[in-house]
N, C-alpha and C positions, 0 to 999 in steps of 0.2 A: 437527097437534100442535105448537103455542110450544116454547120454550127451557123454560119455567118448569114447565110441566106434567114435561117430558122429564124435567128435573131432581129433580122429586119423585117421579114414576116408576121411577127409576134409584136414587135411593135407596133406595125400598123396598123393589127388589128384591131390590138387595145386603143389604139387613136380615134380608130374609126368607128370603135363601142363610145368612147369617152366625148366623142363628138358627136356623135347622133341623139345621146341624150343628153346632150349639153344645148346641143340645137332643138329637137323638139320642147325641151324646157323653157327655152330663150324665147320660142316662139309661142308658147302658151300665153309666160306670162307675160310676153310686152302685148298682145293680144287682148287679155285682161284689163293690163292699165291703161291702152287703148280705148276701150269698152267703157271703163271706169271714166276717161278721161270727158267722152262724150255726154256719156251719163251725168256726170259733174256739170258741166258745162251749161247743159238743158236746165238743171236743177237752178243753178247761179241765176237765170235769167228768168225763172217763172218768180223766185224768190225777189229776185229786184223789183220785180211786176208790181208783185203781192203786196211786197210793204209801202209802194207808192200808194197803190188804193187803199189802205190803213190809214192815211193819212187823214185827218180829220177836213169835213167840207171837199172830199172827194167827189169827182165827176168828170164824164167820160167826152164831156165835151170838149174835156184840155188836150184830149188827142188830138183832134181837128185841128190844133194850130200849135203854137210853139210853147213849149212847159215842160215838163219832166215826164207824165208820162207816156206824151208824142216820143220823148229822146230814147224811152226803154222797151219800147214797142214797134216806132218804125225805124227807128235807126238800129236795123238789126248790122250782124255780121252778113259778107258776101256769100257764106257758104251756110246760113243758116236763113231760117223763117221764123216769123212770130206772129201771130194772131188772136185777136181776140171776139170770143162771139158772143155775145152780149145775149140776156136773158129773151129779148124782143127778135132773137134770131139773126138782128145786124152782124156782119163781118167788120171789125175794124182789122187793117193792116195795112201794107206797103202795095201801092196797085201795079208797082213793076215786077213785083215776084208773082208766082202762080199761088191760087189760094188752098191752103188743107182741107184735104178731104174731113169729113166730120163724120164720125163710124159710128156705128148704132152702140157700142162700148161707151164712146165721149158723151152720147147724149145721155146715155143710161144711167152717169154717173150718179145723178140728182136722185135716179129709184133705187139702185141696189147698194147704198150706203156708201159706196165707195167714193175714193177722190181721186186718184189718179188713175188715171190710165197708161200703158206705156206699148208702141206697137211700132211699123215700122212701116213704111212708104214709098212707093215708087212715082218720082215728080222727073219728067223729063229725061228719062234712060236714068237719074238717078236713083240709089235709094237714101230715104230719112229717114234718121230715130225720131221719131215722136213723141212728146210727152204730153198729155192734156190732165189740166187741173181744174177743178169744180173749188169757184172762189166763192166768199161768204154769200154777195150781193146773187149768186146763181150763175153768172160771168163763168166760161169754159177759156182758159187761158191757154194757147196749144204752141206750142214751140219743136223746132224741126230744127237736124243738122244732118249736114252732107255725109256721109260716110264713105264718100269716095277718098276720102284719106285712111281713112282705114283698110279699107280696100286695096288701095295702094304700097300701103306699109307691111299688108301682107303677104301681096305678091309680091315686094320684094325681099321679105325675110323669105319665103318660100324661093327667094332665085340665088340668093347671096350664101344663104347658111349650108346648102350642099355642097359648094362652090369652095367656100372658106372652109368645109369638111374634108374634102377633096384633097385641098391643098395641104391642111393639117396631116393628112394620110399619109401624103407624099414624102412631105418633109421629114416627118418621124420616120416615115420608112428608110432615108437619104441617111437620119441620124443614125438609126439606129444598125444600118450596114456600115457606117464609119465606124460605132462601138466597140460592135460584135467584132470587128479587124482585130479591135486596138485588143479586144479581150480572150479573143480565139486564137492571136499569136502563138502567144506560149503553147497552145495545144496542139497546134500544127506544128510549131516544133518538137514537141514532144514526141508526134506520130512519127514523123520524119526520121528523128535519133533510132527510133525502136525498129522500122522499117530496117535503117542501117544497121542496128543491129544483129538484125536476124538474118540478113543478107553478109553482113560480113563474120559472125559469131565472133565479134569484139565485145567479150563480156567485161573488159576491163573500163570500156567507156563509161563515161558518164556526162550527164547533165547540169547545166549548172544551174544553181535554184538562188535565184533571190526573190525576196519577201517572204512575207507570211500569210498570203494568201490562200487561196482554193488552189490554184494552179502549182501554188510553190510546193506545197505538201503532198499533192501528184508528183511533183517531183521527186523530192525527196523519198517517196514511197516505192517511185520507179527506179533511184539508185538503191536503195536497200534490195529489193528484189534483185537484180542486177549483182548484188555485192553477195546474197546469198546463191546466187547462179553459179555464180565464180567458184566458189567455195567448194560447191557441191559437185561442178567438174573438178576443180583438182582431188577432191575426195575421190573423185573414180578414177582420176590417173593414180593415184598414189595407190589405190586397191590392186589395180592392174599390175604396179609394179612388183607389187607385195606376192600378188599371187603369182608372178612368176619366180619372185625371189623364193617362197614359201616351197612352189612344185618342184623344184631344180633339183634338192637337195635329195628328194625321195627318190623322184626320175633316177637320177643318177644311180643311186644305190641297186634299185632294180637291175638296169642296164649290167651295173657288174658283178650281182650275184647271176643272172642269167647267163652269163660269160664264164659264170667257174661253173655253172651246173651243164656247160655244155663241150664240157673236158672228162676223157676219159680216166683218168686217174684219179676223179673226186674218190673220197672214200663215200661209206653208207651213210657213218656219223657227221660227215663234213655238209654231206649233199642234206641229212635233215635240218641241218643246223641253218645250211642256209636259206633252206625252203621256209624255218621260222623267219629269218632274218625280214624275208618277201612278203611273209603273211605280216610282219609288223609293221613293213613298208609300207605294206597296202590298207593298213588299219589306219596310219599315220595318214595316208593322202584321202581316205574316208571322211575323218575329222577332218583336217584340213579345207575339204570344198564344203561338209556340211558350215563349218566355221566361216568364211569365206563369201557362201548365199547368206546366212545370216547379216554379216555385216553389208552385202551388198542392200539387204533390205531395208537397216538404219543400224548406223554403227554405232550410235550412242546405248541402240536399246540391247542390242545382240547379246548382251550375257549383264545378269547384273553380279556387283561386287560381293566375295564371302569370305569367311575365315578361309585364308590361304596360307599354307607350310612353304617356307621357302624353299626348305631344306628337302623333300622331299620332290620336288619340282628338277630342283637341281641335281638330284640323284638321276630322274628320269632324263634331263638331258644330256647325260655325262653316262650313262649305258645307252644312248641309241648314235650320239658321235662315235663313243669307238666301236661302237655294232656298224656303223657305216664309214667310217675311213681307216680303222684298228690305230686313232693317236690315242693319245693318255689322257684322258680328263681327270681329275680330280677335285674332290667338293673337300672345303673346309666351313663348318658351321661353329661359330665363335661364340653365339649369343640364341636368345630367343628369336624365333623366326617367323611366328606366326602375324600375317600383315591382313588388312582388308582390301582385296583388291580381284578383279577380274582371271580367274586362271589362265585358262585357254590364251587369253590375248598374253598375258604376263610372263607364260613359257614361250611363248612363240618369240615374245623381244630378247629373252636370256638366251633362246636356241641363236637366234641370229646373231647374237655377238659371240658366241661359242664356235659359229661356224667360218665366222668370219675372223677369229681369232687361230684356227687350224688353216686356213684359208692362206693365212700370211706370216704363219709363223711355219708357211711350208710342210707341215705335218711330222716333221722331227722332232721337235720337242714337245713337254709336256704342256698342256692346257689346266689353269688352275679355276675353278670356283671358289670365291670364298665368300660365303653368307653371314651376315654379320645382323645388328640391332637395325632393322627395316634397309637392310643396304645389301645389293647384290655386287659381285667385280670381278670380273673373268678378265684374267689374266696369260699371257702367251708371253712365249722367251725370244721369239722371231726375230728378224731384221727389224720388223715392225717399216712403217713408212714413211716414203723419203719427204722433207721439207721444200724438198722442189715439184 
């Protein structure tokens, strides 16, 4: 599963959390105020009942014909009932509606202190809230409403809010795979670049970052790595070079004391002298590859810096050139010599201008060291070379 899918997956889910209880909440409480609304409703009309009969010189004969409270007892609403059952057990009300049942509760009112009652009713497949009140005079005042609107209001919150959740799902889903595009770009580009890089070992590429973002700081953390990649090859070509430059010099010297030692005419003294010359060769290319695996392993750690004699450094390279080509080296120390710095690595760079200063100066003339206040200069009399 991608970033982008993820993202539109995640969204929806949270849609479809954020809408389920967004919908059963919506659905409780207009349910409630539904409920409440009824409930009110019944209340308003027992109360109008009630303060008509307060009226001073009340009587129930003004139902029977036209007055105020014929108007608040038969002129109900269409979707509700009103009735009144008078102490002598008469029913007054409307004789085109069906009459309420009268519950052993409604009658009981008058015995167990109570005054209202509240219960509910089934009149013709419908059902009605009920309300019956125990009035001063003994008078049971009962009032009914259809609740087939509420009924209705909740099957259709029950048909619409899945419906309308559904659709919310969707759409956020819709958004949020447009997002995830617009935000997952850069990352796919980024897999892309690295993909090519590994396939073409173009460590020189790079990425181009803008902003300040999440993605941009991937980025730029992808060329730094990148940039220390680079580095760390050329550090290993430059070793390879090194250590060929390094081996060549001893190589060689081997190669032609083995050439005099396999001539008859060597003398005793000549042949030991050169078989030391071999064993120094071979001490020399010891060091060298132990020196060599060191820096392969980290070249910054491989030796650290001590009190170093220059001048003693330069002695040893200036006896092992003419022990290996018979030129002339000579050291001149002018000054104090003693520096902080890495031996091993610090003769190897003096040996190679040394050798390379015999190298082009043909091997006829002298080779000079001179060691001064922190300053080495090897010096050759050669052609030296050309400007072209």
């Amino acid at each position: 599963m991608n970033l982008r899918t993820r993202f539109a997956l995640i969204a929806g889910v949270l849609v479809f959390i954020l809408a389920t209880v967004m919908s059963v909440g919506a659905y409780r409480i207009a349910s409630s105020q539904l409920e409440n609304q009824v409930q009110t409703s019944l209340e308003q009309r027992i109360t109008r009942i009630l303060n008509i009969m307060a009226r001073p010189n009340f009587s129930w004969r003004d139902s029977f014909g036209p007055g105020p409270v014929n108007q608040a007892i038969m002129q109900t609403e269409v979707d509700a009932i009103t009735q009144v059952v008078l102490p002598n057990g008469q029913v007054l009300g409307r004789r085109e509606y069906p009459q309420l049942p009268i519950e052993n509760a409604d009658k009981a009112l008058s015995f167990d202190g109570k005054r209202v009652h509240k219960s509910s009713t089934i009149i013709d497949g419908h059902t009605f809230r009920t309300m019956t009140v125990l009035a001063n005079d003994g008078s049971l005042i009962q009032v009914a409403k259809d609740t087939q609107i509420l009924i209705d209001a909740r099957n259709g919150m029950r048909t619409w809010f899945p419906l309308f959740a559904a659709l919310a799902v969707m759409v956020s889903a819709v958004i949020g795979w447009l997002f995830a595009g617009r935000v997952s770009k850069p990352i796919e580009n980024l897999a892309l670049t690295a993909d090519d890089i590994a396939q073409t070992q173009d460590l020189e590429r790079r990425i181009t970052v803008s902003g300040n973002d999440e993605v941009a700081r991937l980025s730029t953390s992808f060329n730094t790595m990148l940039t220390a990649l680079s580095k760390s090859m050329n550090r290993q070509r430059q070793l390879v070079q090194d250590a060929s430059h390094e081996l060549r010099t001893p190589l060689t010297s081997l190669r032609a004391n083995s050439e005099l030692l396999e001539r008859a005419s060597v003398s005793d003294a000549d042949r030991a002298a050169i078989l030391a010359d071999m064993r120094a060769e071979i001490d020399e290319l010891t060091a060298l590859s132990t020196e060599l695996s060191a820096l392969a392993i980290d070249q910054k750690a491989a030796e650290s810096s001590i009190d170093t004699d220059l001048a003693v450094i330069a002695d040893e390279i200036a006896t092992r050139a003419a022990r290996r080509g018979g030129t002339a080296v000579s050291v001149h120390v002018t000054d104090d010599v003693m520096v902080q710095a890495r031996p091993h690595q610090l003769e190897r760079a003096i040996s190679n201008l040394v050798d390379n200063a015999i190298k082009f100066s043909g091997g006829t003339s002298e080779v000079e060291i001179h060691v001064g206040a922190k300053r080495v200069e090897v010096r050759d009399h050669g052609p030296g070379i050309s400007d072209g």
